[in-house]
C-alpha positions in Angstrom: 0.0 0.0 0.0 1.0 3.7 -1.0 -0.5 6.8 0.7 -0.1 10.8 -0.1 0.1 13.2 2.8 -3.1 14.9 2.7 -5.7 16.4 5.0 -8.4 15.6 2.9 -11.0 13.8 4.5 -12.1 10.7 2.5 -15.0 10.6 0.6 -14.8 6.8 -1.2 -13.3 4.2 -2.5 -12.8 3.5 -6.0 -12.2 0.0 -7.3 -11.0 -1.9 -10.8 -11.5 -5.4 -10.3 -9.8 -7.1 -13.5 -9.9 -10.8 -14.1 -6.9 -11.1 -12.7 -5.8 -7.8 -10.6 -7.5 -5.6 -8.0 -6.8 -1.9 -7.5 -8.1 0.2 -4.9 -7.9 3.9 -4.1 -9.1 5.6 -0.9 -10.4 9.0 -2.7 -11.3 12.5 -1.3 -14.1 14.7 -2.6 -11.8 17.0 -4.7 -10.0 13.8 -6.1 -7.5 13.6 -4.6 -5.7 9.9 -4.0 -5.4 9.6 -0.2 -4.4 5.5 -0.3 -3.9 2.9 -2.7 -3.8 -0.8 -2.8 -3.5 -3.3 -5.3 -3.1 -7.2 -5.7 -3.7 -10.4 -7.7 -7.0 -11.3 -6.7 -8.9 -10.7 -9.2 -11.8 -12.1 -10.6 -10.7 -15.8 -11.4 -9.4 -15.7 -7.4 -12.5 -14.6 -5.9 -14.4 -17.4 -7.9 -13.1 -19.6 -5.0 -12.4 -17.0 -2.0 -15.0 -15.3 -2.5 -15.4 -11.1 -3.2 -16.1 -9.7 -0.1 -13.4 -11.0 2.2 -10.8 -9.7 -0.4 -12.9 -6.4 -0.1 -12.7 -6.5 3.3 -8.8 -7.3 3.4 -8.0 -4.2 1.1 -10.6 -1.5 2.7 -8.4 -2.4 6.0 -5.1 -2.0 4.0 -6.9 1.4 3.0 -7.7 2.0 6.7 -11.1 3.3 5.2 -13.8 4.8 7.4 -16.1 1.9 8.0 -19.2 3.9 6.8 -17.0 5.1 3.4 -19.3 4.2 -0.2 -17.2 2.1 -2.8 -18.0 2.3 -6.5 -16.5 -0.6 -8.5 -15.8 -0.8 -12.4 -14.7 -3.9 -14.3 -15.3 -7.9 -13.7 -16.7 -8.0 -10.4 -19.4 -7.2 -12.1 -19.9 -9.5 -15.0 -22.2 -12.5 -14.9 -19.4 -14.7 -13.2 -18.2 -12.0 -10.7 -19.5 -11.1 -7.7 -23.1 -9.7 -8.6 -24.0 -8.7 -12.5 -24.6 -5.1 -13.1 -26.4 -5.7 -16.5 -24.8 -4.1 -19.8 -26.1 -1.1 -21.2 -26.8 -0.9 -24.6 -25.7 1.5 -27.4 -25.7 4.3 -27.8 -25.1 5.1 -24.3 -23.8 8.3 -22.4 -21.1 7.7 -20.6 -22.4 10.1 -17.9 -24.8 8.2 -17.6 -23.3 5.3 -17.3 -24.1 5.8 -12.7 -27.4 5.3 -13.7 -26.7 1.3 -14.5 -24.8 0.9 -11.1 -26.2 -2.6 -8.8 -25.9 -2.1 -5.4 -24.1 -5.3 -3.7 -26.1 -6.6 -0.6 -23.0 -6.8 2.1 -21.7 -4.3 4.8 -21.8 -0.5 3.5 -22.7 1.0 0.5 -21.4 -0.8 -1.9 -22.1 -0.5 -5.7 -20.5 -2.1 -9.1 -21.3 0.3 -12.2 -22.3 -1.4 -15.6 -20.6 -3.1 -18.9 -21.8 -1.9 -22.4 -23.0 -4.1 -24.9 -23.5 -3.3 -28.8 -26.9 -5.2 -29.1 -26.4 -5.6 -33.3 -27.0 -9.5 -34.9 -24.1 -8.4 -37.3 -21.6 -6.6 -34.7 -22.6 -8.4 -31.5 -20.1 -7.1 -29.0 -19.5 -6.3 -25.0 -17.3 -4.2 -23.2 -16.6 -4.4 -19.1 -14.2 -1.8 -17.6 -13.4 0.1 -20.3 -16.4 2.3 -20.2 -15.5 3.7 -16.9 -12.1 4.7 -18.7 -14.0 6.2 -21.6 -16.0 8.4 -18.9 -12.4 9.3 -17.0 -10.8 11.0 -20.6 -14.0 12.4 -22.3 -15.4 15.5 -22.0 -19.4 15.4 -22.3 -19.1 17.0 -25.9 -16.5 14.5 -26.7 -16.5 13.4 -30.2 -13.9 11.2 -31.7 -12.5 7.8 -31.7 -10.6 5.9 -28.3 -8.4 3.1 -28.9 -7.5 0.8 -25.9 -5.1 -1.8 -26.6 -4.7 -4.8 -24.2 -5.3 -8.6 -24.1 -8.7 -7.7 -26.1 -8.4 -4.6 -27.7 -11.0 -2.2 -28.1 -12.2 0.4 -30.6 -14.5 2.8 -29.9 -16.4 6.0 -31.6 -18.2 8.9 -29.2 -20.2 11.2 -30.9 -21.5 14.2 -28.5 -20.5 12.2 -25.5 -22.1 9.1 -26.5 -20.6 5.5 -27.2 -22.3 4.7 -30.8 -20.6 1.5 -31.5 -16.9 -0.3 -31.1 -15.3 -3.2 -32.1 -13.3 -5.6 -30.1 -9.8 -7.4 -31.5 -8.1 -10.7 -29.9 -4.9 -9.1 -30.4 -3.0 -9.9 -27.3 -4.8 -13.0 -27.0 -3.9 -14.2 -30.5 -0.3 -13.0 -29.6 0.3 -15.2 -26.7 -1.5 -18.6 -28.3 0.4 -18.2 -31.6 3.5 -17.7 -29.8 3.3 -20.5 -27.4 1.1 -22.8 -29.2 1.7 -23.3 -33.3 4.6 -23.7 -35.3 5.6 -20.3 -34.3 6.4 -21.0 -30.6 9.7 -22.0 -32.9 10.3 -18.8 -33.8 10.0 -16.5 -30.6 11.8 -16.3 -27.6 10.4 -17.0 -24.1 9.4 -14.1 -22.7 11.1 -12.5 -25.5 10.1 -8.2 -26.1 7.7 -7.3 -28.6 9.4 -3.8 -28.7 10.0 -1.3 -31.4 12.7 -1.9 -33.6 13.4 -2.9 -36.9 11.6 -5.7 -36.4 8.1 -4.2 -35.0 8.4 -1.9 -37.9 8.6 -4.0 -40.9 5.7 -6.6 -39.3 3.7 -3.2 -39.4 4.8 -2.2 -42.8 3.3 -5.6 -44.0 0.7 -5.5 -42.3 -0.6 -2.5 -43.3 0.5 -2.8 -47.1 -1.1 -6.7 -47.5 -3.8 -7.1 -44.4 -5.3 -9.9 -45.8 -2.2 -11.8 -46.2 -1.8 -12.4 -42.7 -1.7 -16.3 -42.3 0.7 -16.0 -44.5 2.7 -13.4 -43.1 2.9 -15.4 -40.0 4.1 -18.5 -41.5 7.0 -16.1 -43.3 7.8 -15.7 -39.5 9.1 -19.3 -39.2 10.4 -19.5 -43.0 12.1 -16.5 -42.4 14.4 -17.7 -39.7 14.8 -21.4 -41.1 16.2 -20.1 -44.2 18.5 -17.4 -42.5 17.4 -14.1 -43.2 16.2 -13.3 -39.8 16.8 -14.1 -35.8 14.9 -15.9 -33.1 15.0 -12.4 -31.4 13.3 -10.6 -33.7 10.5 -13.2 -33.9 8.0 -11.4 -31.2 8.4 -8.0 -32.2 8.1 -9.1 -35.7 5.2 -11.1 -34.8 3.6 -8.1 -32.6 3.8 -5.7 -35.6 2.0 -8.0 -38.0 -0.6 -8.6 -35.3 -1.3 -4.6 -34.4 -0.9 -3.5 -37.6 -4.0 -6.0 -39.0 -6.0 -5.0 -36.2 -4.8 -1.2 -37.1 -6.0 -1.4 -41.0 -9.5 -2.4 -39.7 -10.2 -0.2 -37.3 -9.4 2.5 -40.0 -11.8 1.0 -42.6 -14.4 0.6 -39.4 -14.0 4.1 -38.4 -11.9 6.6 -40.6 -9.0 8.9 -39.3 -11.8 11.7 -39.9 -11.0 12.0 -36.0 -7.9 12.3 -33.9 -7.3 9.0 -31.5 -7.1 9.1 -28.2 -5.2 6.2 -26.7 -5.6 5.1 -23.2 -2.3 3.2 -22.8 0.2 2.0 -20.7 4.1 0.8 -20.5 5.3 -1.2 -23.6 2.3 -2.1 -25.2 1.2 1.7 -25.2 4.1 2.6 -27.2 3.9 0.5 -29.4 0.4 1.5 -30.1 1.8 4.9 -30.5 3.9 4.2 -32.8 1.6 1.8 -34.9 -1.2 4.8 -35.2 1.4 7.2 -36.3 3.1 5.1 -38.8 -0.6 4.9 -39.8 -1.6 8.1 -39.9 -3.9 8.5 -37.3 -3.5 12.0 -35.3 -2.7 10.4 -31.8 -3.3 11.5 -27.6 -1.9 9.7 -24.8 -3.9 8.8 -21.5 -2.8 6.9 -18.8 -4.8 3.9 -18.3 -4.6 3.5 -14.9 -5.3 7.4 -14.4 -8.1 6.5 -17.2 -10.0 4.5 -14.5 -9.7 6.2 -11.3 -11.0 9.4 -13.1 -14.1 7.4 -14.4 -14.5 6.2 -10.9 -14.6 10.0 -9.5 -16.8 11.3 -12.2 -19.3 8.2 -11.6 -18.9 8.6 -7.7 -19.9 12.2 -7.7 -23.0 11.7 -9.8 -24.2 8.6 -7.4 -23.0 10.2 -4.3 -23.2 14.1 -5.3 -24.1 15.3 -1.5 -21.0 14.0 -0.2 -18.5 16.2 -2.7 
């Protein structure tokens, strides 16, 4: 646990429960972080321990006022977690999004704010966590497109403040089965970098000149190497640009550079999404994605609990 020197009384306590992490942040009215506390129980743990005792455990850590609200975002509140808060479907406000938020039935005031769901037979899609970022960098006359890269990356357009549709890629999921389980778990390094280089560059450059040559672009991974032309070492970031840059060319067909990006990011993988959307053209902005969530979290918290701030 962290904490800032403050004399801010608290006001709440703001949560992102991932599927495998937990973050917590004891909050003041004017948003200022008083306390912080993170771990590894995430969802997956708590389908065995059980939420509120890990809750519990942290909101001690905190040394929270007993009586203090907690507003949750993420996958404590998906149909496996701890209670659902049902998606809402789009288009949505995302200051509205308080409006979808389930009270939990335990100790306090305790309340898990909603997913987002695109409700379309054609573009069936779902979003949990993300939308509490979306609120924390938009402005309520926001218009323009968000890109949040991660395990399942997400692409969304806002028009006037409203979420009008997104799309979802398997990005760093297809990244970590093809590298450990096909023929390509030959051609990159355990726990090898996907960072920029030479490498990351040219798997984008092919990418984005040939997108629908990308099975075959992978297998030019292997060949690649067997025949001497390339290194085991390059593999991942070579592998990493091919994979982003696909994703990349779709999103633009799906959603035109008509608007600058904003991308909530992090560490490595946000700079090499940088780099990808300017080697693409897009006009990019950098949030924090950590920062992403806790502002969502205050913005949400204020409109739930507006008395207290």
């Amino acid at each position: 646990m962290t904490t800032t020197a403050s004399s801010a009384t608290p006001a709440f306590v703001a949560v992102d429960w991932g599927t495998s992490s937990f973050r917590a942040w004891l909050m003041a009215a004017d948003g200022t972080e008083l306390a912080e506390t993170r771990g590894s129980e995430g969802m997956l743990h708590c389908a065995t321990s059980g939420f509120a005792p890990v809750l519990h455990d942290h909101l001690g850590k905190l040394r929270a006022p007993a009586e203090l609200p907690v507003l949750i975002c993420g996958m404590a509140g998906a149909r496996q977690g701890w209670i659902e808060a049902p998606y809402l479907h789009t288009p949505t406000r995302l200051d509205a999004l308080h409006a979808g938020a389930i009270r939990v039935e335990t100790g306090g005031d305790v309340r898990i704010l909603p997913g987002l769901a695109q409700a379309r037979t054609d573009r069936p899609d779902v979003m949990r966590g993300e939308e509490t970022q979306l609120l924390g960098v938009t402005e309520p006359d926001f218009s323009g497109t968000v890109c949040i890269p991660g395990t399942h990356s997400k692409w969304i357009r806002i028009e006037s403040g409203a979420v009008v549709g997104f799309a979802t890629y398997m990005t760093g999921e297809l990244f970590a089965v093809i590298s450990q389980h096909s023929i390509l778990m030959h051609a990159v390094e355990p726990n090898a970098s996907s960072e920029g280089g030479a490498a990351f560059r040219a798997g984008l450059e092919t990418a984005l000149a040939a997108p629908t040559s990308l099975t075959n672009a992978l297998f030019r991974v292997r060949a690649a190497q067997l025949l001497g032309f390339e290194q085991r070492a390059e593999g991942a970031a070579r592998l990493s640009g091919l994979l982003i840059g696909s994703e990349i060319v779709d999103a633009h067909a799906r959603f035109g550079a008509a608007y600058p990006v904003r991308l909530i990011g992090a560490g490595r993988l946000g700079r090499l999404y940088r780099e990808a959307l300017a080697a693409s053209g897009f006009d990019v902005s950098e949030c924090d994605a950590e920062q992403a969530s806790r502002r969502g979290l205050i913005k949400a918290a204020r409109q739930i609990w507006g008395a207290r701030f």
